[in-house]
N, C-alpha and C positions, 0 to 999 in steps of 0.2 A: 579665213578658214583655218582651221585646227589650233583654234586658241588654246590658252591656259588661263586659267585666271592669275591674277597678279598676288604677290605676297601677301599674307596679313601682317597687320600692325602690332605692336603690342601690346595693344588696348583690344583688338580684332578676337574672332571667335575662339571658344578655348577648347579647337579640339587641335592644340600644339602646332599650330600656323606661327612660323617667328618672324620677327620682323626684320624686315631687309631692308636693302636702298634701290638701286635703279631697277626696274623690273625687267629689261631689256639684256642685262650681264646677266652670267653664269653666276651660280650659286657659286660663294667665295666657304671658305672652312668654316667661318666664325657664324654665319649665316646657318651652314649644316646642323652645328654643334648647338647653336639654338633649337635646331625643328626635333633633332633626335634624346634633347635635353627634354625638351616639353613632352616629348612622345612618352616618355618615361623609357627612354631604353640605356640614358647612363644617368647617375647622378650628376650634382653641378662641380663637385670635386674632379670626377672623371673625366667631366667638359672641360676643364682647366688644365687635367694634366694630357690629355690627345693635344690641346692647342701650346701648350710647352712642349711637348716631343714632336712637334709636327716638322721640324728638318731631319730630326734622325730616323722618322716614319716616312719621308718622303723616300730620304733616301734609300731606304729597305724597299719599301715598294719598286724601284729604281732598279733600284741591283736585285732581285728577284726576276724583274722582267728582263736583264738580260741573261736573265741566266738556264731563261728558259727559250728552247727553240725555234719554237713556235711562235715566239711572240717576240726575238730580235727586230723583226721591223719596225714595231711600235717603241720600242726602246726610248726613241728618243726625244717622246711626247712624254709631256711632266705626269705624273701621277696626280688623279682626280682628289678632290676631297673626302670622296665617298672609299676611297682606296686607303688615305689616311687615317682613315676613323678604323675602320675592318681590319690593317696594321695592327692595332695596339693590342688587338687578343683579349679584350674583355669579356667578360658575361654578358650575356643581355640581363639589362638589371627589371627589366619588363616578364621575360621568361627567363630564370638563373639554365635551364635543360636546354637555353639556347644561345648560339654566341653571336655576339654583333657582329655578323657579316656582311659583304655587302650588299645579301638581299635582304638583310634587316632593314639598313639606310634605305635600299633602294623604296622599300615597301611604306618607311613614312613619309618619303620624300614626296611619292606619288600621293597620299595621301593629304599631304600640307598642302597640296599644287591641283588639287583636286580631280586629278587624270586615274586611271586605271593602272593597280600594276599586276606586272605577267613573270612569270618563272616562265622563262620559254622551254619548252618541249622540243629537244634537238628533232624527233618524229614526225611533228606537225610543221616542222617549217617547208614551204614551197619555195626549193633550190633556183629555179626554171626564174620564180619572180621575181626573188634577191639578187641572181646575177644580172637580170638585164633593168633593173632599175637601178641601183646604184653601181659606180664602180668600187672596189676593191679597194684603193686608197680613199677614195673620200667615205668611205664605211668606215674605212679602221682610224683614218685621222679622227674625224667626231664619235665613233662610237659608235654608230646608228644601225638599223637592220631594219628592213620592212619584213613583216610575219604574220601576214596576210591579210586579207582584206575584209571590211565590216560589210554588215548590211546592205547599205544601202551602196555600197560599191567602192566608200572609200579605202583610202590605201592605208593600213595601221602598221605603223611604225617603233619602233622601238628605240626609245633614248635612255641617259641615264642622269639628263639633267633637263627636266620639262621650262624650267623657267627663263633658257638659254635662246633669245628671241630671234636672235641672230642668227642662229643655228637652226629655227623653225623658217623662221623666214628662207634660207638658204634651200633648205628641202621642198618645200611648197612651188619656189619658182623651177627646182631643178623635176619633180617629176609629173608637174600641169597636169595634179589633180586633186581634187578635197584630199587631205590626211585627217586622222586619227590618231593622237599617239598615247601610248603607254611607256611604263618606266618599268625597268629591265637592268640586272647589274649588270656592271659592265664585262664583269668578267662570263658571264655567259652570252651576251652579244660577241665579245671576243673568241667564243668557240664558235660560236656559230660563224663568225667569219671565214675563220681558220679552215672549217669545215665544207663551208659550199663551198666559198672560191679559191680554197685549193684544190679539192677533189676535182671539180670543175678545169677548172685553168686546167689541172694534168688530162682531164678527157677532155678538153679544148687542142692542146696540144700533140695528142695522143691522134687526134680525128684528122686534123691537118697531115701530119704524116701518113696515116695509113686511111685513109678516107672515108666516107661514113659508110658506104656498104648497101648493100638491100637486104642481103640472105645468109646469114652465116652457116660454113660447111655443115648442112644436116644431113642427114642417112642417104637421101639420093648425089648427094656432091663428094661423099666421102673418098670417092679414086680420084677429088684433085686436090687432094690434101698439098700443105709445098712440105719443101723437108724439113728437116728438124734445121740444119743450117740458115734455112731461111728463116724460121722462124725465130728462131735464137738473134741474129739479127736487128727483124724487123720487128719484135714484140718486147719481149726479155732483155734487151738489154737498150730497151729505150726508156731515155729517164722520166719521160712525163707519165710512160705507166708505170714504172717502179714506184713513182711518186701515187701515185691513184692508188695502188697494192696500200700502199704505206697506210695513207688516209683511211683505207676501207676498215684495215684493222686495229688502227689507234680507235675508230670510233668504235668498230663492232666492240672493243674493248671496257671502255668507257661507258656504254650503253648495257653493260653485264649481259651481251649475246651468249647466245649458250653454240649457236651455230649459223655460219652465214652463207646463204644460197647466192651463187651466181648461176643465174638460167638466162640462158636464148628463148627471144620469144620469133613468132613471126618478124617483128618490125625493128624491136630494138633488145637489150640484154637488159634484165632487170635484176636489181637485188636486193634481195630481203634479209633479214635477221629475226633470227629465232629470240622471244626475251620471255622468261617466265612462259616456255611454253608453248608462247602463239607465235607466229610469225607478221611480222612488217614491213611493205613496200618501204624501201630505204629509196634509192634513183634508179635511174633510167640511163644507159648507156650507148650510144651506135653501136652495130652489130661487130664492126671490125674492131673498136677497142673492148668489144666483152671477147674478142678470140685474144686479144692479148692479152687481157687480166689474165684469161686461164692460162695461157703458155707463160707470164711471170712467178702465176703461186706454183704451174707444175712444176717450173725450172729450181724455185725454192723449194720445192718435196723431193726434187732429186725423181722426178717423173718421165716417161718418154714422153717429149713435146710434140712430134712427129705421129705419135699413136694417138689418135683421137676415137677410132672403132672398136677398142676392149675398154671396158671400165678398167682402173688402175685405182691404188692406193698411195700414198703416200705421210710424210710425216714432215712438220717446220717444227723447230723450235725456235721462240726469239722471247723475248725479255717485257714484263712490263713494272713498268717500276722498278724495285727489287727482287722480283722473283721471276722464275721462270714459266715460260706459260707453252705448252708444249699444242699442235694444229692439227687432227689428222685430216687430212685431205683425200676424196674420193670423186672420182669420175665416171660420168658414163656420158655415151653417145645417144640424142634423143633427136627429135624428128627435127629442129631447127638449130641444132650443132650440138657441142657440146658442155654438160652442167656439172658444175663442181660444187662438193657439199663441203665447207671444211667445217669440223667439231671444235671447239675451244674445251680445251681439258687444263682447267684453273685448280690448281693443287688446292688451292683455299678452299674450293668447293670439294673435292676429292677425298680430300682429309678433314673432310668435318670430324669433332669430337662425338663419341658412339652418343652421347647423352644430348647431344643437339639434333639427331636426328629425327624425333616427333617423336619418337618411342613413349607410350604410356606406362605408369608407375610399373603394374602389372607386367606389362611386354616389357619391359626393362629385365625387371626380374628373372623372368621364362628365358628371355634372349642369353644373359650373363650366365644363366645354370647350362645351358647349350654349350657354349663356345669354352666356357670354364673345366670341360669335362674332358679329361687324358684321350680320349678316341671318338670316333662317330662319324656319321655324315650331318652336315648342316648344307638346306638350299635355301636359296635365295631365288623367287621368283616374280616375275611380271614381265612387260611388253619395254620394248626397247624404250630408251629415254625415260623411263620410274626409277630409276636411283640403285638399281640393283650394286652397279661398280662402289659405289659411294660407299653404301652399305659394307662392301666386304670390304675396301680401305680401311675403316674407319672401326670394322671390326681386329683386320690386323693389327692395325696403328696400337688398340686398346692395347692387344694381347701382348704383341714386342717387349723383348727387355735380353739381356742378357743372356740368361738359360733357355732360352726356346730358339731353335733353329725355325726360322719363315722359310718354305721356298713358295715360287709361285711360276704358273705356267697359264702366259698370257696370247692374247691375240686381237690385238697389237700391246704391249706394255702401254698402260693408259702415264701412269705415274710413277716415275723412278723414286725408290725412298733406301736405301743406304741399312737402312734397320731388317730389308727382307731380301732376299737372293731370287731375283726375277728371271725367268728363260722366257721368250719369246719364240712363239707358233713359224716354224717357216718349212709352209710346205716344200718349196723347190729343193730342198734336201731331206724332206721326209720328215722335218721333225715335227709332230702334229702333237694333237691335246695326248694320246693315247702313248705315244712313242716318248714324249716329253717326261709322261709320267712313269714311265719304265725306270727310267733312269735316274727320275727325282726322288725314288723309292732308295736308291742307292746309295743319296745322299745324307741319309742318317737325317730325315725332318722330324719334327713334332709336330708340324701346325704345316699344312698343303692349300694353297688355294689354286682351284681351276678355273681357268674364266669362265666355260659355259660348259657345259655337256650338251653336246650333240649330237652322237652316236654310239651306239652300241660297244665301241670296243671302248671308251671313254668312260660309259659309266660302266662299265663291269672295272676297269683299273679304278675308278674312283672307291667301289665298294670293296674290292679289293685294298687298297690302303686304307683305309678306314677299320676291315676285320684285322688289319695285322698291326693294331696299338696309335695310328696317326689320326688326328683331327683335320679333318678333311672338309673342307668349306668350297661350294659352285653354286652355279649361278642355271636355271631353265627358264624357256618360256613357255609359260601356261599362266590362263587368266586369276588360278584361284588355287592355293597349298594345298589340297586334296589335288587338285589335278596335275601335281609334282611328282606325287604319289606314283601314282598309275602312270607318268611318261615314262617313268625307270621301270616301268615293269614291260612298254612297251618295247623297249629299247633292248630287251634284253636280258634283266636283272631280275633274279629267282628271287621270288617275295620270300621266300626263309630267309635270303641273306640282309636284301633290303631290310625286312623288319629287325634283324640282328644289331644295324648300322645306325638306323635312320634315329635321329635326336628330334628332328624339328625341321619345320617349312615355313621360312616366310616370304608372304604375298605380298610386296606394297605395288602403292601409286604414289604422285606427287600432288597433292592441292594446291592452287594459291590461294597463300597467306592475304587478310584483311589489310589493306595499308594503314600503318598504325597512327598515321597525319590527320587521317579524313574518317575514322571508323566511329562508327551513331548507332545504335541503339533501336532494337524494336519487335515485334511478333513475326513469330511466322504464321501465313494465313493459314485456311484452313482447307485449299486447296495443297498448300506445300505441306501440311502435315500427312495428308492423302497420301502424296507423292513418293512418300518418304515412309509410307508404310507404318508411322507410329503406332503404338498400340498405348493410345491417348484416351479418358472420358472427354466427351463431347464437350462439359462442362469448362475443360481446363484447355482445350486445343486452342482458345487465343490467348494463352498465356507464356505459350513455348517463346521465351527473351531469346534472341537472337544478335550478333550485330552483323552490320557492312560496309562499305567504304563510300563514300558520295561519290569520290571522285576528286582526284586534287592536280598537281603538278608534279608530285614526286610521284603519283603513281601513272603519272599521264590519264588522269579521268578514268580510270579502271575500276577507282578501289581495290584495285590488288599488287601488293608487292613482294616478289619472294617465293618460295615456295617450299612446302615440309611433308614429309611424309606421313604416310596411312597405312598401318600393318593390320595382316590377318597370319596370328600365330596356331601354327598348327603341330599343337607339343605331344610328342608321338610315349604316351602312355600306356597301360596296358592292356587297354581295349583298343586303340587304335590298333598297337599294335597289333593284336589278333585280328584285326577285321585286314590288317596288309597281308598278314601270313598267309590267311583264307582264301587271298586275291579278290576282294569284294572293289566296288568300284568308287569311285568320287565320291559320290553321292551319299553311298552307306559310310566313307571315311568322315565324309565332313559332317556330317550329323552326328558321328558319334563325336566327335571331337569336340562342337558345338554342344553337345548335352555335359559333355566336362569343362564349357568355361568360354569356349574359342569364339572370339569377336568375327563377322564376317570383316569383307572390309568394307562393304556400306555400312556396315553397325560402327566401325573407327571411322569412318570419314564423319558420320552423324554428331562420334560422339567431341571431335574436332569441331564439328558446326556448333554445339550445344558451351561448349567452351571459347567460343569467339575467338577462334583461328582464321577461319575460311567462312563462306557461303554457300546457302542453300545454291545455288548454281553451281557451284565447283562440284560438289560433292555429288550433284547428277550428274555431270558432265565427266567426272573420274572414273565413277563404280558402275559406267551405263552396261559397260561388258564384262562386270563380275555376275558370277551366280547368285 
């Protein structure tokens, strides 16, 4: 059961099968450096000079892995072949855009040996199977992972050396049942190890302590909360959930979450991550170590641990890599205890550069004659999670320099930057959006951002700063730039002065981007051009070229990775502005703004589809609640 076929010869078939000796040993270096020689991924020079440097590439490999945390256990297992080769830092001489990594190796190796290989997908793997089939050393000693199971019921496993018989045979008898294997580099079986059975092990150990539970404190149990002492104790400052916290966010990290939910369900605590978007079942945790996750991050937000019945806020900052990576954390009480949302606010994404934001030639244009102008009001609108913050980052970022005073008046400060003078919203001493701006008037700015306008006394100071010489940038929520219009006239704000102020409104959303690994070519039918409202000859509606993503391993079978924005610029001219002064409504704004030029933002999200960004699917699934 779960054979391989044996090596080829050198006279054997010539799709880079190299010749070896016992079929039963590991693949040795010299053996590798043949299959990846024939593969055309180095030249025979290249081969030559990886197998001359192969002790001062061991040793790198060596000393790297001790030097990483995670992976001191393994330390002092020799470095693989496939390790030595992925050392030397070459090109792939097969793709120059790609470099001999180890899932280069991994991907002919599986190919010479005639097996399947996989980029495993940290999402798809079933934690629940990988723990109770293998243990935790004999995974990390060989390298191996099971990653789910095939068809017909076998167990498919993950190695990094198919030809290694010893090692198949070893498995076969240890989990008495048919296998399947594929080849996987090893350094991502080695995350996945790190991954299950440490998070595991620490809610293994985590459950033994405080034991698995039925019910966690929901809204009827809430008067037997214990105290903050006890729980500071019993949850916070035990090491196997500090260790589980750890785990949860090194991966939410690595997985480019954008935010990760721990919810109470009926039976057990479940958590998901937000990625590009959508959210994903991550694990499953007993109910009594999902009340200690939350009382460890609240302890790290500096949160009351003891208050479980008022929603609370908080904030972590901690480190990844080199840079800072700042958490906000948010609570409430729900029917089966309590669920914490934390945000991951990644400066790299915050401070994108203003001309990587999807901006078209056009909106470019309109945007920089906006913000480049000595006074006015600029908004920024859409629905929570659309990039509005991004945007006005990113707009500051441009503007900074020396001669311009930035202040800004936030709620919570997303991202500290050194170039702009930040005040932070706190109500318990009254300092609000409105009272913050009293005072930032005072301080001699040029350039004001507010995070949102909310109420009436907010956007009367905002237009207020704006008539008295400052360029004044905020943020609303309404589905469409006309209807930004009309919220500040709800709120309060005399359409004489509004139209005096007002420069411009923009609308976005965010699409997912095409993944640019798996993206193909092809028509849209002629139901999606229906869809989509073209105003197409019949003649030419299967002609509309398109692409989309099939689906791969970087994008996890999505076809999509990333995400860019979709603008609807609403540049306030001199009919608009009459039709603000007049107090006319949305409807009569956005038509007339539209008869001078203005893209809705289905006509951007389209005109994104038409340029092989995104898909016909995103682009309904963004603009479904624009006008």
């Amino acid at each position: 059961m779960g054979g391989v076929p044996e090596r080829a010869s050198a006279g054997g078939p010539a799709d880079g099968r190299a010749r070896v000796g016992e079929p039963r040993s590991p693949l040795a270096l010299e053996e590798l450096l043949e299959i990846v020689r024939a593969a055309g991924l180095v030249t025979p020079e290249q081969a030559k000079e990886i197998a001359g440097r192969a002790t001062t590439l061991r040793s790198r490999v060596l000393k790297e892995r001790v030097g990483s945390v995670r992976s001191q256990a393994a330390a002092r297992y020799d470095a693989t072949p496939a390790e030595i080769v992925a050392a030397a830092e070459l090109q792939n001489a097969k793709n120059p855009r790609r470099k001999l990594d180890e899932d280069a190796v991994a991907e002919v190796v599986a190919q010479a040996a005639g097996v399947p290989y996989l980029k495993i997908d940290p999402l798809r793997i079933d934690g629940d199977l990988v723990s109770k089939t293998l243990s935790r050393p004999f995974a990390r000693r060989h390298a191996v992972i099971p990653v789910g199971q095939g068809e017909r019921g076998q167990l498919r496993i993950a190695l990094t050396d198919p030809y290694d018989s010893a090692l198949r045979e070893s498995l076969e008898s240890l989990v008495q049942r048919p296998v399947e294997y594929v080849v996987s580099s090893k350094r991502d079986i080695l995350q996945i190890i790190d991954r299950v059975y440490g998070f595991r092990s620490s809610v293994r150990g985590a459950t033994e302590h405080l034991g698995e539970g039925t019910r966690g404190p929901g809204l009827v149990q809430l008067v037997q909360l214990r105290s903050g002492e006890e729980l500071a104790n019993a949850a916070a400052n035990d090491q196997h959930v500090i260790a589980a916290v750890e785990h949860l966010l090194n991966y939410a990290f690595e997985q480019r979450a954008s935010d990760i939910h721990l919810e109470p369900r009926d039976s057990a605590g479940l958590v998901r991550f937000r990625i590009d978007g959508i959210l994903h079942d991550i694990e499953k945790v007993p109910l009594t170590v999902h009340g200690a996750i939350t009382s460890r991050v609240k302890v790290l937000a500096r949160m009351d641990i003891a208050e479980r019945r008022r929603p609370q806020d908080g904030r972590i900052k901690t480190m990844r890599g080199d840079r800072e990576v700042e958490l906000r954390v948010s609570s409430i009480a729900t029917a089966f205890g309590e669920k914490i949302v934390i945000r991951v606010l990644d400066p790299t994404v915050l401070m994108t550069d203003l001309h990587q934001l999807g901006f078209g030639l056009r909106d470019r244009e309109i945007y920089e004659r906006w913000i480049t102008s000595p006074s006015g009001l600029i908004l920024v609108s859409g629905p929570t999670g659309s990039g509005k913050t991004t945007t006005l980052y990113s707009t500051l970022r441009y503007l900074a320099g020396p001669e311009v005073n930035i202040q800004t008046v936030e709620d919570p400060i997303e991202v500290v930057d050194p170039r702009f003078s930040q005040m932070q919203v706190q109500r318990q001493i009254d300092v609000t959006f409105a009272t913050a701006l009293r005072s930032i008037l005072r301080q001699d700015p040029d350039i004001i951002m507010v995070g949102e306008i909310r109420d009436g006394e907010t956007a009367q100071m905002a237009v207020q700063a704006a008539l008295t010489g400052h360029l004044v940038l905020s943020t609303v929520h309404t589905r469409d730039a006309a209807g930004a219009v009309t919220r500040l006239a709800e709120l309060g704000v005399e359409r004489f002065l509004l139209s005096s102020v007002l420069r411009g409104v923009v609308a976005q959303r965010l699409v997912r981007c095409i993944c640019p690994q798996c993206t193909v070519e092809g028509f849209l039918t002629p139901t999606q051009v229906t869809a989509l409202a073209l105003k197409v000859p019949t003649e030419r509606r299967e002609q509309l070229r398109v692409r989309w993503g099939e689906g791969c391993v970087d994008c996890r079978y999505t076809g999509l990775y990333g995400r860019i924005g979709v603008f609807e610029m609403l540049d306030v001219g001199r009919r608009v502005r009459q039709l603000v002064n007049e107090g006319r409504d949305a409807t009569e704004i956005a038509h007339a703004a539209r008869v001078e030029g203005m893209e809705t933002l289905r006509e951007a999200a389209i005109r994104k589809l038409a340029e092989g960004a995104t898909t016909f699917e995103e682009v309904v699934r963004v603009t479904a609640d624009a006008p």
